[in-house]
N, C-alpha and C positions, 0 to 999 in steps of 0.2 A: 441496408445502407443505400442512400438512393445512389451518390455518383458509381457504388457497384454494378449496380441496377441500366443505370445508362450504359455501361459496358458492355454490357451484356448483349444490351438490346443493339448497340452498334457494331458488338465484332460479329452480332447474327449477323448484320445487312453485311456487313465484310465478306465474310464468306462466301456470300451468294455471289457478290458484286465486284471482287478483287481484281479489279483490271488495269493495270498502269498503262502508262505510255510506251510507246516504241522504243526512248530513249532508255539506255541503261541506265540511269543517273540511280545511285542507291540512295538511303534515305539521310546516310551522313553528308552527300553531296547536299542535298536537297537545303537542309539545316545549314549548315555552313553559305552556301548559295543567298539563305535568305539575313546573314547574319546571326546569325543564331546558336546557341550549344546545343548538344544532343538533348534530346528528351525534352525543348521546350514546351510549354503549355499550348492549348489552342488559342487561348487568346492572344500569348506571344508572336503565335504565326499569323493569325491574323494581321495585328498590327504591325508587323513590322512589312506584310506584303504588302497593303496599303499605301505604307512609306515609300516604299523601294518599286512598286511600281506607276508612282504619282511623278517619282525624281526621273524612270527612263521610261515615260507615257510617249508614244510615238508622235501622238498630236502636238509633244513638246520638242519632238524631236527630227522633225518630216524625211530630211536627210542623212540622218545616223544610223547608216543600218548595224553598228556595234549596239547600239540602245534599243532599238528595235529586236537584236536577238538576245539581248539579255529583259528584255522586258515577257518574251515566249520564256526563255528558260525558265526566268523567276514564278509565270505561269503556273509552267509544268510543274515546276518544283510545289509550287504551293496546292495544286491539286492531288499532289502524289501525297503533300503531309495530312491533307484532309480525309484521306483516304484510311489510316493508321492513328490518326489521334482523334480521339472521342470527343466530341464537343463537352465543354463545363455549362455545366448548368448556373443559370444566369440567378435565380432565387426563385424562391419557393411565394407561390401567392398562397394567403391563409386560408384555410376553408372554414372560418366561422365565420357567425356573422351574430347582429344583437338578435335578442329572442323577443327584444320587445319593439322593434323600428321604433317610428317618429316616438312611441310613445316612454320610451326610455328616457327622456327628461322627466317626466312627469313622475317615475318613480322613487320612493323616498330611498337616500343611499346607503347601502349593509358596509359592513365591515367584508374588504374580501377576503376571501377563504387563500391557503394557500393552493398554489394549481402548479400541477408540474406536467412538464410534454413530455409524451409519450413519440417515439421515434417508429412505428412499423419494422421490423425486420424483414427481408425480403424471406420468402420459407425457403431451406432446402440452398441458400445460394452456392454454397460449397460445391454440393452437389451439379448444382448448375455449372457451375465454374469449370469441374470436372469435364461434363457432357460436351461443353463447349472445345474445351484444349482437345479433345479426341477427333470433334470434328475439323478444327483445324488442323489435326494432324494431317486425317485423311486429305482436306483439302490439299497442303502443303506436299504429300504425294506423288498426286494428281499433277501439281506443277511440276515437279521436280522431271517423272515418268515421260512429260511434253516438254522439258528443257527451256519451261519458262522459267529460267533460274533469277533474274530481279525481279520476277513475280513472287517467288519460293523465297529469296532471302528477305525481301519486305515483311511477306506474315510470318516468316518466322521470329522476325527481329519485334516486328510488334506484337507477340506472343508473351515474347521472354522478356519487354518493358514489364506486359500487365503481371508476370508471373517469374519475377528476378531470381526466386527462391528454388523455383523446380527445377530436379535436375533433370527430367525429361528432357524438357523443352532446353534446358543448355546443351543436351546432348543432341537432340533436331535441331537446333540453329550452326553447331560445331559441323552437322554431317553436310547440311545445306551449304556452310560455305566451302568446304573441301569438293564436293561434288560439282558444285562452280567453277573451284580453282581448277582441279581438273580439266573441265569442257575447256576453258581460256586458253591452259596448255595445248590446247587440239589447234583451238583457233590461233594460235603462236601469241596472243596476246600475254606477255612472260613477264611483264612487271606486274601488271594488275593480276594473272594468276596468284604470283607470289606474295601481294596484299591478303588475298583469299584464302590462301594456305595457312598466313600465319594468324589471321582470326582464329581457323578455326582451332588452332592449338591452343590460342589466348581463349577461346571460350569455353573448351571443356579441359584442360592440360591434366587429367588425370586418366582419361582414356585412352587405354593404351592400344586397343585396336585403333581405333583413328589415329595415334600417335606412330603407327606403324605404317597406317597407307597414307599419311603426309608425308611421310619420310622416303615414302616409293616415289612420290608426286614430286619433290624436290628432286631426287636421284634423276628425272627424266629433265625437270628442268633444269641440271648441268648438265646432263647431254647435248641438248638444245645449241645450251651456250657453248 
């Protein structure tokens, strides 16, 4: 399947290349920021940053520094989605061509044959698919261990779009966001903790070890309070 095919090829450069901005802005901020539902297309994003940043273009705006910094956000936001959604392939150019050029008028015309298209399989993509989710585990990690955690909840989150079904990856995106909500508790940020907390019990609610050390992580934020 080729839009498989593209994925592949783009969550490789993902991984090499995953680097967001300073800004914590997660990826539902991003979405919403651009007007948008979770999970839109890339064409969606496309067009609608276009839109929205044609309406707060500074050159439209010289004195409005509110439009000037939503015109950076809308930016950031829209490079942080280009980063997680896979470009759509635009169509396919044919690769036949006549066998007989210019002189294909010239000959007398047959009854045609029926023809049917044949699709390539990519080989092995399962397998590939597999290779892939591993390495982003490791990658995923590697964040976590340097407490890049909007680096870490980004590829996780865009993991478990391409792969809704695995329970791996529901179970690394659940630990990602508790291990966030955690660090936020350190840093006293205690609403947005308690966002991250309760992800991650909406993302895996059958785990009962993470059911247990969210419930530790709550216990600390009413002490807090």
């Amino acid at each position: 399947m080729q839009n498989s095919k593209s994925w592949i090829l783009h969550f490789e450069f993902l991984i090499l290349n995953f680097e967001l901005e300073r800004s914590e802005m997660d990826l539902g901020d991003c979405y919403r920021l651009l007007g948008l539902r979770s999970g839109a297309s890339f064409a969606e994003i496309k067009t609608s940053y276009r839109r929205l940043v044609q309406q707060y273009h500074p050159d439209l705006h010289p004195d409005d520094n509110k439009a000037k910094d939503k015109f950076i956000a809308l930016t950031e936001a829209y490079k942080l989605l280009l980063t997680v959604v896979p470009p759509e392939e635009i169509g396919r150019q044919s690769n036949q061509s006549s066998m007989y050029g210019d002189e294909a008028t010239q000959v007398t015309p047959q009854k045609e044959a029926p023809t049917t298209t044949v699709i390539p399989q990519p080989p092995n993509l399962m397998e590939i698919e597999q290779r892939l989710k591993w390495k982003t585990y490791e990658q995923l990690q590697r964040f976590l261990q340097e407490k890049r955690f909007p680096q870490a909840i980004a590829l996780a989150e865009a993991l478990a779009a391409r792969l809704p079904k695995d329970a791996e990856v529901r179970q690394w995106q659940a630990i990602a966001y508790q291990i966030w909500g955690r660090a936020l508790i350190s840093e006293n940020q205690l609403p947005k903790a308690r966002i991250y907390l309760k992800k991650a019990l909406k993302t895996d609610p059958n785990n009962k070890t993470l059911l247990h050390e969210v419930q530790r992580d709550f216990q600390r934020l009413e002490q807090i309070f």
